[in-house]
MARPA-940691 format. One record per residue: x, y, z of N, C-alpha, C in turn; residue in three letters. Coordinates in Angstrom, 2 decimals. Example, Ala and Ser with C-alpha at 12.3 -4.5 7.8 and 13.67 -1.06 7.14 Angstrom:
<atom><n_X>13.19</n_X><n_Y>-5.69</n_Y><n_Z>7.80</n_Z><ca_X>12.30</ca_X><ca_Y>-4.50</ca_Y><ca_Z>7.80</ca_Z><c_X>13.20</c_X><c_Y>-3.30</c_Y><c_Z>7.80</c_Z><code>ALA</code></atom>
<atom><n_X>12.85</n_X><n_Y>-2.25</n_Y><n_Z>7.08</n_Z><ca_X>13.67</ca_X><ca_Y>-1.06</ca_Y><ca_Z>7.14</ca_Z><c_X>12.90</c_X><c_Y>0.03</c_Y><c_Z>7.87</c_Z><code>SER</code></atom>
***
This chain:
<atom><n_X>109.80</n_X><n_Y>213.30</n_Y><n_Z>128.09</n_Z><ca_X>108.44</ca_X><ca_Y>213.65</ca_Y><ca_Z>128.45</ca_Z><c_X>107.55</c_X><c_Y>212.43</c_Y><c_Z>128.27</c_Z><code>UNK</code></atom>
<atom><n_X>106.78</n_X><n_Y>212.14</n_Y><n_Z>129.33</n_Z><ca_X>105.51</ca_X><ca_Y>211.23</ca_Y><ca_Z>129.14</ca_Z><c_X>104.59</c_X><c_Y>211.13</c_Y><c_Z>127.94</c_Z><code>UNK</code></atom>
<atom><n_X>104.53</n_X><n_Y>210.24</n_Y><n_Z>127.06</n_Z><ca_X>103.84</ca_X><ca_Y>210.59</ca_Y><ca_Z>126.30</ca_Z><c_X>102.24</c_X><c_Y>210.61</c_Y><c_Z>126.77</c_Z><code>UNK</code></atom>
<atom><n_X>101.07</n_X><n_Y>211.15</n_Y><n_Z>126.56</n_Z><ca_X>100.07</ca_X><ca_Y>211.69</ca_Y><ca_Z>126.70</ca_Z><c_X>98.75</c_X><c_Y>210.36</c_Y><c_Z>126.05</c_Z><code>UNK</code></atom>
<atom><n_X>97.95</n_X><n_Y>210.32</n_Y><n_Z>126.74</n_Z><ca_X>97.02</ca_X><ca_Y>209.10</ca_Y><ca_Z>125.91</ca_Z><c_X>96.47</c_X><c_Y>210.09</c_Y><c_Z>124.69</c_Z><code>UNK</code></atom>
<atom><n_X>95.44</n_X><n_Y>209.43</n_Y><n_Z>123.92</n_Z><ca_X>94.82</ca_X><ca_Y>210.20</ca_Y><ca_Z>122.76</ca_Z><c_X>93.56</c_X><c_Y>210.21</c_Y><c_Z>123.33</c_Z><code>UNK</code></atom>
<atom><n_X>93.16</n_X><n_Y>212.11</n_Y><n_Z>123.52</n_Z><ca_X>91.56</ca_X><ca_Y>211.92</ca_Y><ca_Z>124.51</ca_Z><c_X>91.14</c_X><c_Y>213.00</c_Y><c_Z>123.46</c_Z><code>UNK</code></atom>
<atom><n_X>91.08</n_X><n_Y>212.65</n_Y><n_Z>122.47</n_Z><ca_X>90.31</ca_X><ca_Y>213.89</ca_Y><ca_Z>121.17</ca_Z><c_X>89.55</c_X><c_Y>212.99</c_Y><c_Z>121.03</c_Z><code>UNK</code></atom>
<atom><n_X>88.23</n_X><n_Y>214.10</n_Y><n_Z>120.97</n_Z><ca_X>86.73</ca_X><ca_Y>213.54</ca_Y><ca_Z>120.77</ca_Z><c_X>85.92</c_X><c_Y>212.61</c_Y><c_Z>121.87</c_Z><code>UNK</code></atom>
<atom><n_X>87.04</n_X><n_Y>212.06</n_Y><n_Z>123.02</n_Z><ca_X>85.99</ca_X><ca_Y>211.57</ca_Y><ca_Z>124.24</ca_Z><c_X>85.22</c_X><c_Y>212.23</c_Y><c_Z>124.93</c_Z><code>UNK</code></atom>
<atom><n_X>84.20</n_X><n_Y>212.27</n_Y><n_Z>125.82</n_Z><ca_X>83.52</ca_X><ca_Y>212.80</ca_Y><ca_Z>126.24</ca_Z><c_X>84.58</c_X><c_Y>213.52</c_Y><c_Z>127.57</c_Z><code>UNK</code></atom>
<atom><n_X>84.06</n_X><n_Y>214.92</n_Y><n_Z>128.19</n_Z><ca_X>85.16</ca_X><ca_Y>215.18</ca_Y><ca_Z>128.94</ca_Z><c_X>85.62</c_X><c_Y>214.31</c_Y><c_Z>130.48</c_Z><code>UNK</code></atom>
<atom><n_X>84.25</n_X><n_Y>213.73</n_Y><n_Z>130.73</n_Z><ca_X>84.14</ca_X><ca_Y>212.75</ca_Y><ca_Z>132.10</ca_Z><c_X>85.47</c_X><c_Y>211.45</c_Y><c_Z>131.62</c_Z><code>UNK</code></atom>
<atom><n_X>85.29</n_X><n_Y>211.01</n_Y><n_Z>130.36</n_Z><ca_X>86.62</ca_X><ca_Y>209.78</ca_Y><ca_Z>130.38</ca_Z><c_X>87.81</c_X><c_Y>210.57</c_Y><c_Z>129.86</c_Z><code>UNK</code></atom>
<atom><n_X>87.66</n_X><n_Y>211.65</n_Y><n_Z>129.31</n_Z><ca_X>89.22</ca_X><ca_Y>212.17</ca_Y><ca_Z>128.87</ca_Z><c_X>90.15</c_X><c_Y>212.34</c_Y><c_Z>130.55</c_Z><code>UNK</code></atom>
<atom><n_X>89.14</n_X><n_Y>213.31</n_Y><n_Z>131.46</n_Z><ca_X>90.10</ca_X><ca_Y>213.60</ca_Y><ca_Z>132.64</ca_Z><c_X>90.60</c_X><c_Y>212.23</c_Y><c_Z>132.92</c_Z><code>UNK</code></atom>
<atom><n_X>89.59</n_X><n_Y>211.20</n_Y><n_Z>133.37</n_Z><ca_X>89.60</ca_X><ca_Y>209.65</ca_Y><ca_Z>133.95</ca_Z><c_X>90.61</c_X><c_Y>209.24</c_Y><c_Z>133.15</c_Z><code>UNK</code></atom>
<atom><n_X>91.14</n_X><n_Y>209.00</n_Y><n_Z>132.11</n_Z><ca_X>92.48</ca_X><ca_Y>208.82</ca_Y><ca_Z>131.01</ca_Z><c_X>93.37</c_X><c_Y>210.00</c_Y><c_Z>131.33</c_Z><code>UNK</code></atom>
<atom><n_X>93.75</n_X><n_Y>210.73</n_Y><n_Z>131.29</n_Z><ca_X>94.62</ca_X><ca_Y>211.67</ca_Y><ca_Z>131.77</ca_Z><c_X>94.94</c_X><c_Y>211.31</c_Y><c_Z>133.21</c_Z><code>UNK</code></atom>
<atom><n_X>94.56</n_X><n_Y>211.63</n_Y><n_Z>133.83</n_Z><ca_X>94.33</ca_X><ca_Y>211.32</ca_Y><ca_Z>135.37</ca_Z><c_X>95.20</c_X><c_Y>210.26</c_Y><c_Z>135.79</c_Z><code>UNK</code></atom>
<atom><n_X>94.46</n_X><n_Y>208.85</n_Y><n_Z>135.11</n_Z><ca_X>95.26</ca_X><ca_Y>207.62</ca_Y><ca_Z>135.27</ca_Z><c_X>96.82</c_X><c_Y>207.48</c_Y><c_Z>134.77</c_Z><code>UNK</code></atom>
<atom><n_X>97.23</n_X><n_Y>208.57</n_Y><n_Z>133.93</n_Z><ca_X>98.31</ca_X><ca_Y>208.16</ca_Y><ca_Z>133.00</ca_Z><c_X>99.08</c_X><c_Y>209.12</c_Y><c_Z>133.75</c_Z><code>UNK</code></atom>
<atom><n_X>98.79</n_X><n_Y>210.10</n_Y><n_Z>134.70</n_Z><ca_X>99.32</ca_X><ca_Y>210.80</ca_Y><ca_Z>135.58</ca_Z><c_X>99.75</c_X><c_Y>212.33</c_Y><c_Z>134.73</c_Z><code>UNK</code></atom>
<atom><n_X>98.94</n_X><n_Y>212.97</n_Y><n_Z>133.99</n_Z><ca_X>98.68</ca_X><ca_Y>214.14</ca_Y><ca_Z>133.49</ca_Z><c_X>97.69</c_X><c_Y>214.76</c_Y><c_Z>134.29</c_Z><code>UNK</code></atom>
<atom><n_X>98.19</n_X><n_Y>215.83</n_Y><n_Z>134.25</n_Z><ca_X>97.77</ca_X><ca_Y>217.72</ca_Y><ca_Z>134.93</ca_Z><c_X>96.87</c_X><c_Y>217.97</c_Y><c_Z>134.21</c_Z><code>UNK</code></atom>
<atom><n_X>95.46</n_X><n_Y>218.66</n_Y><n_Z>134.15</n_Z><ca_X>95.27</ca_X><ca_Y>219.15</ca_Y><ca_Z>132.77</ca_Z><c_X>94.50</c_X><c_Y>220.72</c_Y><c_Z>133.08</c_Z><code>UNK</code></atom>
<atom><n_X>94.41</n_X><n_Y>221.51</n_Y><n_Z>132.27</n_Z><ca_X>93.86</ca_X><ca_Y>222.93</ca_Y><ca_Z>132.27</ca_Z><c_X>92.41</c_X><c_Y>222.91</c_Y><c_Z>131.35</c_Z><code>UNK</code></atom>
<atom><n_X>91.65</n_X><n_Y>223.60</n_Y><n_Z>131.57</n_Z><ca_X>90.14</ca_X><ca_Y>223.29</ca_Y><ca_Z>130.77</ca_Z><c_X>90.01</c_X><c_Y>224.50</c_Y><c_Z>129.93</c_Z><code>UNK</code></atom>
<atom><n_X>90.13</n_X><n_Y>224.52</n_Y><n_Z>128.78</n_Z><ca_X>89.78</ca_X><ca_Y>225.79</ca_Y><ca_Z>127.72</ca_Z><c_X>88.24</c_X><c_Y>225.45</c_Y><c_Z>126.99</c_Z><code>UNK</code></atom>
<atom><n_X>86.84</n_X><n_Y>225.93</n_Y><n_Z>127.08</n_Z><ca_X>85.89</ca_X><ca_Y>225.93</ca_Y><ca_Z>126.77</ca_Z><c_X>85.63</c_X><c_Y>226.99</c_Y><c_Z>126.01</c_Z><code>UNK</code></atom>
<atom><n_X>85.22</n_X><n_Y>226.41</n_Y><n_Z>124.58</n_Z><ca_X>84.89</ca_X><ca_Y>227.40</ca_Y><ca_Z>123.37</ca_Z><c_X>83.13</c_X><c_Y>227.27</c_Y><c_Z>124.13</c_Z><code>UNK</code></atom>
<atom><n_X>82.09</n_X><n_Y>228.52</n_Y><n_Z>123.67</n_Z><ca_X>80.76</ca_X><ca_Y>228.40</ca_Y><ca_Z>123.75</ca_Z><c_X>79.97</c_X><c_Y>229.03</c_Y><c_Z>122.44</c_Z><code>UNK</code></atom>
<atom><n_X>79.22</n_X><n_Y>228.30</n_Y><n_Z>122.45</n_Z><ca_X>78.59</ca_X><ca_Y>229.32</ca_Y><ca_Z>121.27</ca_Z><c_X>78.26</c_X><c_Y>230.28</c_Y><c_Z>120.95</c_Z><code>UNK</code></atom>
<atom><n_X>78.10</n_X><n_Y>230.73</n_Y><n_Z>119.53</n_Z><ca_X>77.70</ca_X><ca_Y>232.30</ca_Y><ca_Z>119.53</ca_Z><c_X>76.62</c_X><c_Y>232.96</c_Y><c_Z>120.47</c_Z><code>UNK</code></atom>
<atom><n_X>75.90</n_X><n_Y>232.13</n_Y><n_Z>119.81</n_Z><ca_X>74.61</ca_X><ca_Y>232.51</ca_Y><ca_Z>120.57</ca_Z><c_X>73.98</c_X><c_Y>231.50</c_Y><c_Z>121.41</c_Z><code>UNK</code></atom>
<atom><n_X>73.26</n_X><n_Y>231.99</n_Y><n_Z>122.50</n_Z><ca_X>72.43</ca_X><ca_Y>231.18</ca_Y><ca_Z>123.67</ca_Z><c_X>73.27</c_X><c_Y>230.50</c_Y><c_Z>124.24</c_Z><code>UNK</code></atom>
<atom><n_X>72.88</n_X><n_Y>229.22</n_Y><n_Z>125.26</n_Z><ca_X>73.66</ca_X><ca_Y>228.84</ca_Y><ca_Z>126.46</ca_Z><c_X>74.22</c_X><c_Y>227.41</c_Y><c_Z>125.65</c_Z><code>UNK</code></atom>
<atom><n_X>75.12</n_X><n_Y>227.02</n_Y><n_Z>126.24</n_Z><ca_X>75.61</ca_X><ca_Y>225.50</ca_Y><ca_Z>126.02</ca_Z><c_X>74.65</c_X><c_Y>224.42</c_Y><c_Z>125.96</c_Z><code>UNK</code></atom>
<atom><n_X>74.13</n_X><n_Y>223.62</n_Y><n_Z>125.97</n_Z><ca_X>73.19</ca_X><ca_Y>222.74</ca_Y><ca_Z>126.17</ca_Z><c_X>73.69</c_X><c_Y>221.03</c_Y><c_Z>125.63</c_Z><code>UNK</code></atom>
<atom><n_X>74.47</n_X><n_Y>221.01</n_Y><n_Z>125.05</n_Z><ca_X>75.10</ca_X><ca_Y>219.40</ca_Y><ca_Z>124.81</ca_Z><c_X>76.30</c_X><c_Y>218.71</c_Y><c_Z>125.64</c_Z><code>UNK</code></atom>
<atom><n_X>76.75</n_X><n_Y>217.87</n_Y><n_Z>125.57</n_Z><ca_X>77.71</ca_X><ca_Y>217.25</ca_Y><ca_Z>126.40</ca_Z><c_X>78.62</c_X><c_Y>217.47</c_Y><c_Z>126.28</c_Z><code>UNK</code></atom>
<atom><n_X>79.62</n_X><n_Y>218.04</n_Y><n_Z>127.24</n_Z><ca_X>81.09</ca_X><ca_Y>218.43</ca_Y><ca_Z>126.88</ca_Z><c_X>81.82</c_X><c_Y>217.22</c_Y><c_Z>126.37</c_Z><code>UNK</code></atom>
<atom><n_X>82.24</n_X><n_Y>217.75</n_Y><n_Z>124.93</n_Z><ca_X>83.29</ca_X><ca_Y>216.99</ca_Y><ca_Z>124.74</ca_Z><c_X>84.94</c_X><c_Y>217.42</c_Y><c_Z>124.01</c_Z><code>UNK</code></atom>
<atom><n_X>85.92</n_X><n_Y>216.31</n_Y><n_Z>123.94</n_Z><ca_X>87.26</ca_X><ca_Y>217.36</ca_Y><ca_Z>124.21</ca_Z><c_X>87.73</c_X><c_Y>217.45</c_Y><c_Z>122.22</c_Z><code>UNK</code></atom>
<atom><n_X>88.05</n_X><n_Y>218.28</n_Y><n_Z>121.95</n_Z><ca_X>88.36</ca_X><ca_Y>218.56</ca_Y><ca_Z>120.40</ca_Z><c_X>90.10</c_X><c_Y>218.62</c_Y><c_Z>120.30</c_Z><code>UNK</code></atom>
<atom><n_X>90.17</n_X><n_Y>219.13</n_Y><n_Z>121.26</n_Z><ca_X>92.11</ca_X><ca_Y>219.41</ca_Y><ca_Z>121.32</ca_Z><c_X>92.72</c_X><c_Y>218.77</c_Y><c_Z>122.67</c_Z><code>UNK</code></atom>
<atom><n_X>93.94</n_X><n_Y>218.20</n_Y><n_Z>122.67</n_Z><ca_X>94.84</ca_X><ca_Y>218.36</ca_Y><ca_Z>123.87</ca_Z><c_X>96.20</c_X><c_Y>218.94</c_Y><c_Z>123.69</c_Z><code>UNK</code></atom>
<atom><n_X>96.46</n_X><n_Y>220.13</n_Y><n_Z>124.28</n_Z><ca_X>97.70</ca_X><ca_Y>220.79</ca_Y><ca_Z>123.52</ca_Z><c_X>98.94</c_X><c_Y>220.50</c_Y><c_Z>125.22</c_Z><code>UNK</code></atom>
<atom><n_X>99.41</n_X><n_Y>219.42</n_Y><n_Z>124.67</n_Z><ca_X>100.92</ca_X><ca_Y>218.92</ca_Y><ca_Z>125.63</ca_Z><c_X>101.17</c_X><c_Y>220.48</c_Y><c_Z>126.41</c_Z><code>UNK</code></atom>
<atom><n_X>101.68</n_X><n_Y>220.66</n_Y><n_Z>127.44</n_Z><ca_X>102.68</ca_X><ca_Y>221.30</ca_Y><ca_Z>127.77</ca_Z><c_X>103.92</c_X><c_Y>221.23</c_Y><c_Z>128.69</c_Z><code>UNK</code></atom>
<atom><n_X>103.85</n_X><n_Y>221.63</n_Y><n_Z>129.38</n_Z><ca_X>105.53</ca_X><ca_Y>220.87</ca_Y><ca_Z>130.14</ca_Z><c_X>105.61</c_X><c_Y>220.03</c_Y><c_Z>131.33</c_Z><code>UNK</code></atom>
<atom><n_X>106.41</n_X><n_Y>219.21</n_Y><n_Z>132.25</n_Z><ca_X>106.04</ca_X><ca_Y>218.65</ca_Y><ca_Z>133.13</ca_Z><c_X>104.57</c_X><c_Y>218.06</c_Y><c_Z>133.41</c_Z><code>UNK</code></atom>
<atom><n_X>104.18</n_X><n_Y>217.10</n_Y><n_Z>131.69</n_Z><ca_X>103.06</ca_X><ca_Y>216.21</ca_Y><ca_Z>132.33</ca_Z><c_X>101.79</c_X><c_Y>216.81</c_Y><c_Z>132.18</c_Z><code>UNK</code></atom>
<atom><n_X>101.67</n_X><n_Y>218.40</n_Y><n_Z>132.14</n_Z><ca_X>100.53</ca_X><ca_Y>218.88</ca_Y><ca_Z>131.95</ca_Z><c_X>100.33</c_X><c_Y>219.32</c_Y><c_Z>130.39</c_Z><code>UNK</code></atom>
<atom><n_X>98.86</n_X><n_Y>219.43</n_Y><n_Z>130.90</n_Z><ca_X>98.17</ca_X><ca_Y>220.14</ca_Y><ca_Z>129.15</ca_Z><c_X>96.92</c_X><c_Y>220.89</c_Y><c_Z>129.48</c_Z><code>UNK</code></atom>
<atom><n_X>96.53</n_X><n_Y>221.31</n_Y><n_Z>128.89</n_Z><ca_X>95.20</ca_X><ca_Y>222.14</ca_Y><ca_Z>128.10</ca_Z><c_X>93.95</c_X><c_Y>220.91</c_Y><c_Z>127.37</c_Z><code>UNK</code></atom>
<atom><n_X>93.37</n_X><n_Y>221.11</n_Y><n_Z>127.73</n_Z><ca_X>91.80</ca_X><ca_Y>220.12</ca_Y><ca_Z>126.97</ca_Z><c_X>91.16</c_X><c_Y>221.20</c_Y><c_Z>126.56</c_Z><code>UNK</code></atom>
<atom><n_X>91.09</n_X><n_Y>221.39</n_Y><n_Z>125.06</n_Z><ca_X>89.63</ca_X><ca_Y>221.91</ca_Y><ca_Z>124.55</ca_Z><c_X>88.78</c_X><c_Y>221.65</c_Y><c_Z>124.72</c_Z><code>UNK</code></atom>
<atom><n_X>87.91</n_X><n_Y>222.00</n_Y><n_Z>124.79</n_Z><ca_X>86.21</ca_X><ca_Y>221.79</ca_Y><ca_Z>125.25</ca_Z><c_X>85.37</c_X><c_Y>222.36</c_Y><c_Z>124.20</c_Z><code>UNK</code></atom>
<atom><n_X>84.14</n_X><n_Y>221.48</n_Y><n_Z>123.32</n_Z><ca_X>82.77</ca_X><ca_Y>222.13</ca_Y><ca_Z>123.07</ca_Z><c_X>81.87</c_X><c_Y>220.97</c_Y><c_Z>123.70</c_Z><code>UNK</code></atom>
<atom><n_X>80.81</n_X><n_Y>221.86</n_Y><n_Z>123.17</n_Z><ca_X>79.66</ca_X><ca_Y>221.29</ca_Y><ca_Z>123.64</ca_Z><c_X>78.65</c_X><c_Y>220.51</c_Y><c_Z>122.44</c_Z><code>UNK</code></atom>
<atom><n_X>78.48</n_X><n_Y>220.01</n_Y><n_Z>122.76</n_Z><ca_X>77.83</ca_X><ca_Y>218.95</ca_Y><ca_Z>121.28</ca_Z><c_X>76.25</c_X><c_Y>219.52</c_Y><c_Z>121.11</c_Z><code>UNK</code></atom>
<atom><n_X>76.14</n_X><n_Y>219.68</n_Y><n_Z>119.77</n_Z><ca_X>75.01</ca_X><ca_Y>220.27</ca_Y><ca_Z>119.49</ca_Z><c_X>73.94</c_X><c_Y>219.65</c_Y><c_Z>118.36</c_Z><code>UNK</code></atom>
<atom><n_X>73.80</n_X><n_Y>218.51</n_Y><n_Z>118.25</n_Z><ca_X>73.79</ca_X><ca_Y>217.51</ca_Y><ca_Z>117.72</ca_Z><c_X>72.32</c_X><c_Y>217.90</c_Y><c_Z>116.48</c_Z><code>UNK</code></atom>
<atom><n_X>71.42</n_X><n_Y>218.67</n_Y><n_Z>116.83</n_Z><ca_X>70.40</ca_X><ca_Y>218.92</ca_Y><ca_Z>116.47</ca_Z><c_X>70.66</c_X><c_Y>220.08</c_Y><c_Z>115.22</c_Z><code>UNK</code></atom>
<atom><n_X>71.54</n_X><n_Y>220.59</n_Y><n_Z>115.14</n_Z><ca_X>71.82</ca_X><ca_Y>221.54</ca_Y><ca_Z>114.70</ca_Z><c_X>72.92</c_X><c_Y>221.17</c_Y><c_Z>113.01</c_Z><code>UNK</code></atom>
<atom><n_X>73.12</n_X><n_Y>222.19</n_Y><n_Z>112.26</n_Z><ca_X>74.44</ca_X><ca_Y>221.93</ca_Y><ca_Z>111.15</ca_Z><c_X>73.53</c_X><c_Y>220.48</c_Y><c_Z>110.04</c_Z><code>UNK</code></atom>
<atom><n_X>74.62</n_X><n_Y>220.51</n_Y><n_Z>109.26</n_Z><ca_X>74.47</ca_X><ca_Y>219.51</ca_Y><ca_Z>108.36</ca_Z><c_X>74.04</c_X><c_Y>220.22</c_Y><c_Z>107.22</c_Z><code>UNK</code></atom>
<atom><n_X>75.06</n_X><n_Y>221.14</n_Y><n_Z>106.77</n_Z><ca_X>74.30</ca_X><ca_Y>221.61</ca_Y><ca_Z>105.72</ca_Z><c_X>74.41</c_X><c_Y>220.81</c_Y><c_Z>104.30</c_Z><code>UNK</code></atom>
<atom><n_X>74.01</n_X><n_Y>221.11</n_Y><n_Z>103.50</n_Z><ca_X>73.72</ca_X><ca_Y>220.22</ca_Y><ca_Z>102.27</ca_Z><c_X>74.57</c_X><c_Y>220.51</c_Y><c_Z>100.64</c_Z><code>UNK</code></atom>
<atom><n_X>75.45</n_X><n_Y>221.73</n_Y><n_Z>101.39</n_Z><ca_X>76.18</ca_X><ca_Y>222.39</ca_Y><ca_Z>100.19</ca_Z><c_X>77.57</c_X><c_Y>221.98</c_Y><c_Z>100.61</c_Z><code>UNK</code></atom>
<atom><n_X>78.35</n_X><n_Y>221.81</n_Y><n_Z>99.57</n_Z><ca_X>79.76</ca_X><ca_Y>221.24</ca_Y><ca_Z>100.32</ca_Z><c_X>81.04</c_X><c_Y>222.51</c_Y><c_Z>100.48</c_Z><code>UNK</code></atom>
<atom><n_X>81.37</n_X><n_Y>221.96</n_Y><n_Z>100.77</n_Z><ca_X>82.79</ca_X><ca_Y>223.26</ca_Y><ca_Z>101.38</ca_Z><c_X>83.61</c_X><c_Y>223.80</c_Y><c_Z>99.89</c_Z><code>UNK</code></atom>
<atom><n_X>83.34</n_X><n_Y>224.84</n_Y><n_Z>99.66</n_Z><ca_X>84.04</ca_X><ca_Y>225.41</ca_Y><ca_Z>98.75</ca_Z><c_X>85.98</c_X><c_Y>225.75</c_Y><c_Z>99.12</c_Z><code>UNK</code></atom>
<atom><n_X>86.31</n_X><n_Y>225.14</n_Y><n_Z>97.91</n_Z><ca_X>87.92</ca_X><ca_Y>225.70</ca_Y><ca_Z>98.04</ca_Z><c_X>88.45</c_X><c_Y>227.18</c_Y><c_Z>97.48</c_Z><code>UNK</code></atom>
<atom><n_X>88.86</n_X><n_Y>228.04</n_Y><n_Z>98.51</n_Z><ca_X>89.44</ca_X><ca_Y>229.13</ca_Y><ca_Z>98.34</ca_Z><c_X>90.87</c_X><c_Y>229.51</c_Y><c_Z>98.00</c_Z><code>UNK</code></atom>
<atom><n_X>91.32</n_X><n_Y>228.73</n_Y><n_Z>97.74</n_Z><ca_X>93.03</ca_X><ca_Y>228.96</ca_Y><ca_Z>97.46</ca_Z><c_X>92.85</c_X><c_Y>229.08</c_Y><c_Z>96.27</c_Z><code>UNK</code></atom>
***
């Protein structure tokens, strides 16, 4: 199998343009937010391989204005 370029975290306009060139298929899976419409720049979080050359691109949308909270991540195990 071809190995696949690394397009996690590019914007989705150069991930296809890298895929594309390297001669990968790809399928578009778009998470959206809870609430209200998309409004930031698609960009890709996952590429999950699949057979003959193709894959799956995750998709969000960048929300840049938003998050950052100030308390840190508690461990549950």
């Amino acid at each position: 199998m071809k190995r696949a370029p690394d397009v996690t975290g590019l914007d989705l306009e150069s991930a296809l343009c890298e895929l594309k060139e390297a001669g990968w298929g790809v399928e578009l899976k778009f998470t959206l937010p809870v609430k209200g419409n998309p409004e930031g720049a698609p960009r890709v979080v996952c590429f999950s391989r699949g057979y003959l050359n193709k894959g799956v691109l995750t998709v969000v949308f960048e929300d840049k204005g938003k998050g950052g909270g100030t308390v840190g991540v508690q461990d549950y195990r």
